[in-house]
N, CA, C and O atoms as a GROMACS GRO file, in nm:
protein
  396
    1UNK      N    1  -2.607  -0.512  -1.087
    1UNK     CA    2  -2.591  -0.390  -1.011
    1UNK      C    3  -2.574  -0.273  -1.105
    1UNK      O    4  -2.492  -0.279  -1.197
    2UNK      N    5  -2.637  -0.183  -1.087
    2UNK     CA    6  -2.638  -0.054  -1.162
    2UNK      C    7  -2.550   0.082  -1.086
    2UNK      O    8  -2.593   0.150  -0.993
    3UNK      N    9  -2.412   0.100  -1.159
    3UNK     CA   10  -2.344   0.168  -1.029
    3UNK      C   11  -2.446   0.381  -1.080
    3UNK      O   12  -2.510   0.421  -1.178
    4UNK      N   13  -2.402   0.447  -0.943
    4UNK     CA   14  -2.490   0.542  -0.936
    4UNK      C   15  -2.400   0.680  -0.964
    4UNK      O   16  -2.290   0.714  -0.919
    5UNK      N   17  -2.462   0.722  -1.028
    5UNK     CA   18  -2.343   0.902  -1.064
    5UNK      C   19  -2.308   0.946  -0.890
    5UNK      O   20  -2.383   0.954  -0.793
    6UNK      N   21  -2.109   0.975  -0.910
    6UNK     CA   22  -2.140   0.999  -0.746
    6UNK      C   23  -2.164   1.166  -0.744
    6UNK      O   24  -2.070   1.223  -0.689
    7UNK      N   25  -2.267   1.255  -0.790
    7UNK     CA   26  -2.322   1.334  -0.770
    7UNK      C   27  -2.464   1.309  -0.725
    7UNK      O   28  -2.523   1.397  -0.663
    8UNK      N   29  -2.508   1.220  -0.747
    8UNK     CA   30  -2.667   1.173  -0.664
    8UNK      C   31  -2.606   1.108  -0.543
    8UNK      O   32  -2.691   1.047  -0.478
    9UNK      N   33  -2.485   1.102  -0.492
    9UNK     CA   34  -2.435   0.997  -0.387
    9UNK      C   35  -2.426   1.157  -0.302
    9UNK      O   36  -2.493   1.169  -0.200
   10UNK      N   37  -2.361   1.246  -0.339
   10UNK     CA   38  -2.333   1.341  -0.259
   10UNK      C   39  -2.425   1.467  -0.227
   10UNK      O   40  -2.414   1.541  -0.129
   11UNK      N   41  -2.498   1.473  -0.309
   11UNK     CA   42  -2.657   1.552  -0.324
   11UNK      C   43  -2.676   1.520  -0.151
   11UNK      O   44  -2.608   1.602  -0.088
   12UNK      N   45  -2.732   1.445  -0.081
   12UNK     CA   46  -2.749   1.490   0.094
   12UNK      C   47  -2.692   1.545   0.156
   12UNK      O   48  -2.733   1.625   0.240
   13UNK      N   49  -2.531   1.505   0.119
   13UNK     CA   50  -2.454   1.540   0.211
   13UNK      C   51  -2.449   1.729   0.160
   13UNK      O   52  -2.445   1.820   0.244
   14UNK      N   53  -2.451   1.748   0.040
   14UNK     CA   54  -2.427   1.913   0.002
   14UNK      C   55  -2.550   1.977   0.063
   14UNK      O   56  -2.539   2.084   0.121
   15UNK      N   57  -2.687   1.905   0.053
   15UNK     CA   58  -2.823   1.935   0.128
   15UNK      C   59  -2.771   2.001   0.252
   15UNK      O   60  -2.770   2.121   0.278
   16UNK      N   61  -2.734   1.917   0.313
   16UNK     CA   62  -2.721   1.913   0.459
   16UNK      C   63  -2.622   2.034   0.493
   16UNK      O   64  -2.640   2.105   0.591
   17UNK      N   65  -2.521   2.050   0.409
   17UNK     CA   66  -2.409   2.138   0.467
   17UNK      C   67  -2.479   2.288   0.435
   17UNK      O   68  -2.469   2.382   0.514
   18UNK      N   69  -2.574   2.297   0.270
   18UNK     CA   70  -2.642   2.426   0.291
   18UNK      C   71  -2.749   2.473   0.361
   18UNK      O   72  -2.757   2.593   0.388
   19UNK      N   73  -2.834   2.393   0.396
   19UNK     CA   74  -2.861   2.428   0.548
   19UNK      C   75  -2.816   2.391   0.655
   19UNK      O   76  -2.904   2.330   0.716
   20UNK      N   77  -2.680   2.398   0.735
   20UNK     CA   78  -2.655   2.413   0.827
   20UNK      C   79  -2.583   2.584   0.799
   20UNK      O   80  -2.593   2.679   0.877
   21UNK      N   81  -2.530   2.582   0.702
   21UNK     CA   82  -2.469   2.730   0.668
   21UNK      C   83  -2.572   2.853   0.639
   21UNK      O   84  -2.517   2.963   0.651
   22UNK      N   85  -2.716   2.860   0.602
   22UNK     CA   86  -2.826   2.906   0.619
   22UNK      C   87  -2.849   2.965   0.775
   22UNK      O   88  -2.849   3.079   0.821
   23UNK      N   89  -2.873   2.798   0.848
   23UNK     CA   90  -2.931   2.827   0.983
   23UNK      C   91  -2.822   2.860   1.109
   23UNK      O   92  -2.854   2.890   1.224
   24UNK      N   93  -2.679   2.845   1.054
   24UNK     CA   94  -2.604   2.890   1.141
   24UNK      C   95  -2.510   2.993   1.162
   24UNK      O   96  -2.468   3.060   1.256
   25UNK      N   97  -2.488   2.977   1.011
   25UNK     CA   98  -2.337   3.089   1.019
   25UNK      C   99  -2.402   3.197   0.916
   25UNK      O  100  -2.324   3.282   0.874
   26UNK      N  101  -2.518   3.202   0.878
   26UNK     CA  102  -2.553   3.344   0.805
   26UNK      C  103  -2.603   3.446   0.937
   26UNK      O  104  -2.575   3.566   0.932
   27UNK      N  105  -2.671   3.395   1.041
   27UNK     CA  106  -2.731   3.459   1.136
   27UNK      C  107  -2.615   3.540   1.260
   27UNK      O  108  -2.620   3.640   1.332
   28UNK      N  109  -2.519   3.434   1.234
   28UNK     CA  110  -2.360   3.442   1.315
   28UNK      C  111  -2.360   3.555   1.288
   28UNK      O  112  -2.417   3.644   1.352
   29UNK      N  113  -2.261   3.572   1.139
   29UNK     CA  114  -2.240   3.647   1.061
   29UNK      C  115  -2.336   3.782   1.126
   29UNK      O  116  -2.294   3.848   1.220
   30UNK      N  117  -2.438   3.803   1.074
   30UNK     CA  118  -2.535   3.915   1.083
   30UNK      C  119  -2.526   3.998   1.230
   30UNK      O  120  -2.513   4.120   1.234
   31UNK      N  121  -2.535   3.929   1.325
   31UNK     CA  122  -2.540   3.980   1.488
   31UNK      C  123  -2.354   4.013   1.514
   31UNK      O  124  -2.313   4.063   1.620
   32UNK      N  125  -2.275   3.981   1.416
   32UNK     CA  126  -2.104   3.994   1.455
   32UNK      C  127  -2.133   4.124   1.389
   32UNK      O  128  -2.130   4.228   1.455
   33UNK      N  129  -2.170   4.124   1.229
   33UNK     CA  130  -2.126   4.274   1.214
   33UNK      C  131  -2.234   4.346   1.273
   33UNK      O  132  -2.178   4.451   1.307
   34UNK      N  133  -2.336   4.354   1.301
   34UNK     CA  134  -2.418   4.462   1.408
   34UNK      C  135  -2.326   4.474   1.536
   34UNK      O  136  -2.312   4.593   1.564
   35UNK      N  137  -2.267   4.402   1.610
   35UNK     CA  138  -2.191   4.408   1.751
   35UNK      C  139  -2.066   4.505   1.637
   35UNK      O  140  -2.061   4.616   1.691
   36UNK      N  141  -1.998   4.506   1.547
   36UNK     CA  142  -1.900   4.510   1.488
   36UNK      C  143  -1.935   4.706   1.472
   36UNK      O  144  -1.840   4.782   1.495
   37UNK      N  145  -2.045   4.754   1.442
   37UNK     CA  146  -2.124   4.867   1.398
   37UNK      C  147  -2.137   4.912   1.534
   37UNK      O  148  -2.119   5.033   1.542
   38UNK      N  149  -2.165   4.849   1.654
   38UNK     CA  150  -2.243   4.937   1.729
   38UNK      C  151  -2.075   4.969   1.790
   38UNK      O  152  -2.028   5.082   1.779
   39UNK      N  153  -2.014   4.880   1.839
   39UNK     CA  154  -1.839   4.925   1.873
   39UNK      C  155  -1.822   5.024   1.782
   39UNK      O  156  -1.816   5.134   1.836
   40UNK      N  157  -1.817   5.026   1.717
   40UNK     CA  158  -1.793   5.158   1.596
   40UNK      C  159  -1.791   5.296   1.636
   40UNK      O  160  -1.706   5.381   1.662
   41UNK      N  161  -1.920   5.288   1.630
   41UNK     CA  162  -2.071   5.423   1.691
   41UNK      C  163  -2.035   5.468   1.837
   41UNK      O  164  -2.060   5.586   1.858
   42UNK      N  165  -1.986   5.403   1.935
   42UNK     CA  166  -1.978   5.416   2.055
   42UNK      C  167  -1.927   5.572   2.075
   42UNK      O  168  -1.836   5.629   2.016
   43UNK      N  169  -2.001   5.614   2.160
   43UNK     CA  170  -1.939   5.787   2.203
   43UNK      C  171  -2.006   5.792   2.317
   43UNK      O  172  -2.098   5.721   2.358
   44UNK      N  173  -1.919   5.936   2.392
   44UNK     CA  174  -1.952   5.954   2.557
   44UNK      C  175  -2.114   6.005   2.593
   44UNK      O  176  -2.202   6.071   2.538
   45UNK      N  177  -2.100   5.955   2.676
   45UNK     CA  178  -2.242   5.970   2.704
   45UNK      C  179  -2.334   5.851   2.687
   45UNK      O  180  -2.449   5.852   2.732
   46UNK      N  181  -2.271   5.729   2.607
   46UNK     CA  182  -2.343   5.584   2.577
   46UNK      C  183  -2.304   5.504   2.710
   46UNK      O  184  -2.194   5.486   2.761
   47UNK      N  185  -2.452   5.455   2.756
   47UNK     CA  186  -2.434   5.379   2.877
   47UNK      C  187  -2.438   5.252   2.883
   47UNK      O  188  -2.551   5.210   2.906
   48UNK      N  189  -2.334   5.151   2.869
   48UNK     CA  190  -2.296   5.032   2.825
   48UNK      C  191  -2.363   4.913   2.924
   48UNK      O  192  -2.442   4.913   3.019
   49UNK      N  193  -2.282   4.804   2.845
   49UNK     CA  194  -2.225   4.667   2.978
   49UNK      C  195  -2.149   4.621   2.911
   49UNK      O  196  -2.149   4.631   2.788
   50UNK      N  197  -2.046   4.544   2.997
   50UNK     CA  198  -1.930   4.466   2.928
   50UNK      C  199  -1.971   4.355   2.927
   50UNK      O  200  -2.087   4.326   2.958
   51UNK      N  201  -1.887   4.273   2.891
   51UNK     CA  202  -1.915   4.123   2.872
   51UNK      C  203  -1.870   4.079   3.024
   51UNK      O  204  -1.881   3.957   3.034
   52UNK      N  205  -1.830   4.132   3.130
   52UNK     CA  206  -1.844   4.101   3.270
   52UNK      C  207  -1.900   4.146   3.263
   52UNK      O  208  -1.864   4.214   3.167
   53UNK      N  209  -2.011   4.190   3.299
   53UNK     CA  210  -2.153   4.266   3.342
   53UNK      C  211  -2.165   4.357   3.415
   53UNK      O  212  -2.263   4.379   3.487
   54UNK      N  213  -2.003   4.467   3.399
   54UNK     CA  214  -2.017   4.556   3.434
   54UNK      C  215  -2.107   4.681   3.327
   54UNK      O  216  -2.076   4.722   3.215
   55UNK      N  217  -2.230   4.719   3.417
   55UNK     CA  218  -2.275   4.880   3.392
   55UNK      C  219  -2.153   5.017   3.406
   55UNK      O  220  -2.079   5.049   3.498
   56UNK      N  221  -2.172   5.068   3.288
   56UNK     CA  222  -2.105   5.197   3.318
   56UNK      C  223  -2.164   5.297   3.201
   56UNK      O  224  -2.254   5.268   3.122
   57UNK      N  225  -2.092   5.418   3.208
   57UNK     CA  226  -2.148   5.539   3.104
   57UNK      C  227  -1.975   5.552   3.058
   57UNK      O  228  -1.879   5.530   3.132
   58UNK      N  229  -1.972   5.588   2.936
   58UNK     CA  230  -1.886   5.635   2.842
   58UNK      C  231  -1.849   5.721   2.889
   58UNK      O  232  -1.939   5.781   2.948
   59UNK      N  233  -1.721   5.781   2.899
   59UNK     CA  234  -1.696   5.880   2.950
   59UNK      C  235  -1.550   5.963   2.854
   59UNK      O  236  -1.526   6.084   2.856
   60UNK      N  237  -1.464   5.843   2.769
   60UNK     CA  238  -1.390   5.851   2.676
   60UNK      C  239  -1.323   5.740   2.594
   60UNK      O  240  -1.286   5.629   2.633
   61UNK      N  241  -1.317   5.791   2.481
   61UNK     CA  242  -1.298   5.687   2.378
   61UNK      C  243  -1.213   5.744   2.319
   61UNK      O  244  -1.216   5.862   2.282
   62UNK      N  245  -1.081   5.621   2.295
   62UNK     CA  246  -0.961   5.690   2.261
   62UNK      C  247  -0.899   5.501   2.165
   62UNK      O  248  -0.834   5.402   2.197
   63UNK      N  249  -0.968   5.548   2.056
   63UNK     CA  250  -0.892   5.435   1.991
   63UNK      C  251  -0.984   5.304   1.988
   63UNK      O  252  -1.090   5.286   1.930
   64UNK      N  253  -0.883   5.194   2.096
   64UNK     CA  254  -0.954   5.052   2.136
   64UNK      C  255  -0.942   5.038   2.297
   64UNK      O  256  -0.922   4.947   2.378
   65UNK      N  257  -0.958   5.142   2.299
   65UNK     CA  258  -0.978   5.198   2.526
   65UNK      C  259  -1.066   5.270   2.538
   65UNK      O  260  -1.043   5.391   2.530
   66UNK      N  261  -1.198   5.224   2.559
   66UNK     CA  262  -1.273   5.307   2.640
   66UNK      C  263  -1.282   5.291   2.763
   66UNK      O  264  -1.262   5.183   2.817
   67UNK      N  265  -1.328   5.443   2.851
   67UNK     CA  266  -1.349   5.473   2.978
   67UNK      C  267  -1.407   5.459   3.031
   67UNK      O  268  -1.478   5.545   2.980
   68UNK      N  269  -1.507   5.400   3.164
   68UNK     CA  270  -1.640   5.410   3.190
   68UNK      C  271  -1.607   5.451   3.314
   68UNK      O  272  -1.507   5.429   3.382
   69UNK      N  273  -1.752   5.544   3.346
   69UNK     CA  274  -1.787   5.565   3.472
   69UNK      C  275  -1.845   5.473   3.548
   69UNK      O  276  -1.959   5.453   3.508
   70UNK      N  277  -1.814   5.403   3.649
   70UNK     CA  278  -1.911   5.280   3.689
   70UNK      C  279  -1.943   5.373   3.871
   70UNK      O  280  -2.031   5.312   3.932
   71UNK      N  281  -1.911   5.444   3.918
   71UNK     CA  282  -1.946   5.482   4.020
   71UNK      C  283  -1.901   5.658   4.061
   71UNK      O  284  -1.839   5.718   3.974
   72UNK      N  285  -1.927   5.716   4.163
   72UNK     CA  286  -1.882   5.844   4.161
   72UNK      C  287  -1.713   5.886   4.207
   72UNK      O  288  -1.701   5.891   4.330
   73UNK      N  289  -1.602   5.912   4.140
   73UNK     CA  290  -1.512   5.916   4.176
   73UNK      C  291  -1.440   5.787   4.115
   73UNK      O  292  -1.330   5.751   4.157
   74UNK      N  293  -1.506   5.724   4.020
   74UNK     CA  294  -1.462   5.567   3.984
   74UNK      C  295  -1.471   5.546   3.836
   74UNK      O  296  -1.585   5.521   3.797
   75UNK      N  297  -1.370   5.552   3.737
   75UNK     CA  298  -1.327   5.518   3.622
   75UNK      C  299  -1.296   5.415   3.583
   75UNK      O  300  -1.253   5.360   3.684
   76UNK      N  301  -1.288   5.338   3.492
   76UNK     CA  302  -1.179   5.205   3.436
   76UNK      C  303  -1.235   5.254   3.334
   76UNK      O  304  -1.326   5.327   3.296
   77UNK      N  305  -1.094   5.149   3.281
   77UNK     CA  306  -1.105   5.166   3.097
   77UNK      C  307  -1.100   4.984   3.101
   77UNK      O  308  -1.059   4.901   3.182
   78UNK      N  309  -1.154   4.980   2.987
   78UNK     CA  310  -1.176   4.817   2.903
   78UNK      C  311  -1.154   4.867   2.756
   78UNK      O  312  -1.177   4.978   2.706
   79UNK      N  313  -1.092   4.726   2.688
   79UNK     CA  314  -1.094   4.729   2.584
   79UNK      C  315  -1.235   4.753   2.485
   79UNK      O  316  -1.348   4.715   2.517
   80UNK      N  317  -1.206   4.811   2.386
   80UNK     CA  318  -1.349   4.835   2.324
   80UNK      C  319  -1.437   4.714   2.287
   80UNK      O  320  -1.560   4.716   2.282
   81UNK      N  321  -1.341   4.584   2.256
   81UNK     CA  322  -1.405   4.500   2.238
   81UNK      C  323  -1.481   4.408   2.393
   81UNK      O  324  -1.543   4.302   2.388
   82UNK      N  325  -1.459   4.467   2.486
   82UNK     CA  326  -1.510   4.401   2.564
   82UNK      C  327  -1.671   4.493   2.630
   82UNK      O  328  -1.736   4.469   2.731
   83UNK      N  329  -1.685   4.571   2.551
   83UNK     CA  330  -1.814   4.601   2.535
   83UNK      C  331  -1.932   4.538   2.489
   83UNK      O  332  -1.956   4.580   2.376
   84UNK      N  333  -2.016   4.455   2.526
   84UNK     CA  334  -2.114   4.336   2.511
   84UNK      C  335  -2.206   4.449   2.478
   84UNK      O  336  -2.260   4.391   2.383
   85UNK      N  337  -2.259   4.553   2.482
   85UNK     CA  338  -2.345   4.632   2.378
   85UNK      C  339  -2.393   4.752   2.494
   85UNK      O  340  -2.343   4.807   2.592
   86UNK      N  341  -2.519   4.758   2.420
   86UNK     CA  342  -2.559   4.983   2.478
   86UNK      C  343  -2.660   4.922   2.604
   86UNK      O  344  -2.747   4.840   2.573
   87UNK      N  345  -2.647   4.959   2.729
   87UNK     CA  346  -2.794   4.940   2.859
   87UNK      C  347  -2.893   5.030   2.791
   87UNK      O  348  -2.869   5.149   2.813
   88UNK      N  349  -2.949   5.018   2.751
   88UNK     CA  350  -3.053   5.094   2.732
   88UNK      C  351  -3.167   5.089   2.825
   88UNK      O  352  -3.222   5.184   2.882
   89UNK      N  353  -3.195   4.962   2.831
   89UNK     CA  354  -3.299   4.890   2.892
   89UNK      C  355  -3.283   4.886   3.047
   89UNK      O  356  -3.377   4.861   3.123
   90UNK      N  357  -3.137   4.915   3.094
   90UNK     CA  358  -3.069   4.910   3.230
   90UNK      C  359  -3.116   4.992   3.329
   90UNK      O  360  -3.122   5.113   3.309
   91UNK      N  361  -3.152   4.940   3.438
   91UNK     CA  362  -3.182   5.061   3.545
   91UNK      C  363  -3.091   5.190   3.555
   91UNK      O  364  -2.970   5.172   3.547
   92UNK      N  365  -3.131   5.296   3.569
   92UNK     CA  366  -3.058   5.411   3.594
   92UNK      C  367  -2.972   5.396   3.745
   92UNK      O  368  -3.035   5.373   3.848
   93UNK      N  369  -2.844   5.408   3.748
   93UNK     CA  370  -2.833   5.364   3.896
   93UNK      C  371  -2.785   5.503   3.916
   93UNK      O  372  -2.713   5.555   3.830
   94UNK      N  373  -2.831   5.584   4.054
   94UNK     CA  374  -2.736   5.730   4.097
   94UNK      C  375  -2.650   5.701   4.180
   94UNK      O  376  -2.685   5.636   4.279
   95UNK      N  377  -2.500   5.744   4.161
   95UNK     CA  378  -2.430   5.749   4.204
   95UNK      C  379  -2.398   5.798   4.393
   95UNK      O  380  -2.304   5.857   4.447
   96UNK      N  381  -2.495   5.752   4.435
   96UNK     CA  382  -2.455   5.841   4.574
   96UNK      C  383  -2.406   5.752   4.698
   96UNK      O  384  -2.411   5.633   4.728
   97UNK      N  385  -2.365   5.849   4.746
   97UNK     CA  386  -2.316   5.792   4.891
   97UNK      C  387  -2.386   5.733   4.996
   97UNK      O  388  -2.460   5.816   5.049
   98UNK      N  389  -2.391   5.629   5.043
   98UNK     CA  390  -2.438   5.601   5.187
   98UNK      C  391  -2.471   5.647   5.271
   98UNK      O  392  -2.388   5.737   5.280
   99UNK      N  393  -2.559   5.662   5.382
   99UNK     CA  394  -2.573   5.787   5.453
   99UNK      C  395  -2.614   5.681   5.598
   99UNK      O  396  -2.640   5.732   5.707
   0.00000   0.00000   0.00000
């Protein structure tokens, strides 16, 4: 029996762990600090969604409380981090009354 350097024994297993850290946690990483940047940037007039899927427009930012407008006569504040990113893409909804 010819015993084997245990650096050729562990060579797969280090394989394996640098790509899983490649394909998982560099990409993690990348989309946390972009979410991390765009919380940042946030100012009134930016028309959001939260991570409940509430739509609203910025209306004030004070710290780690922002405000949103979600209807006419209708405010809440959420934490900043519970801002899931910018609607851009979101239907415009107008605020009006029933008739």
């Amino acid at each position: 029996m010819n015993p084997q350097n245990p650096l050729v024994q562990l060579f797969p297993l280090l394989l394996v762990f640098v790509i899983f850290y490649l394909v998982m946690i560099v990409p993690m990483r990348r989309r946390q600090k972009k979410h991390q940047e765009m919380l940042a940037a946030l100012t009134k007039g930016d028309r959001v969604i939260t991570s409940g899927g509430i739509y609203g427009t910025i209306v004030n930012v004070e710290g780690d409380v922002v405000t949103l407008k979600v209807a006419d006569n209708v405010k809440i504040q959420v934490a900043r981090g519970a801002i899931a990113g910018l609607a851009k893409d979101a239907p415009n909804v107008s605020f009006s009354s029933p008739e």
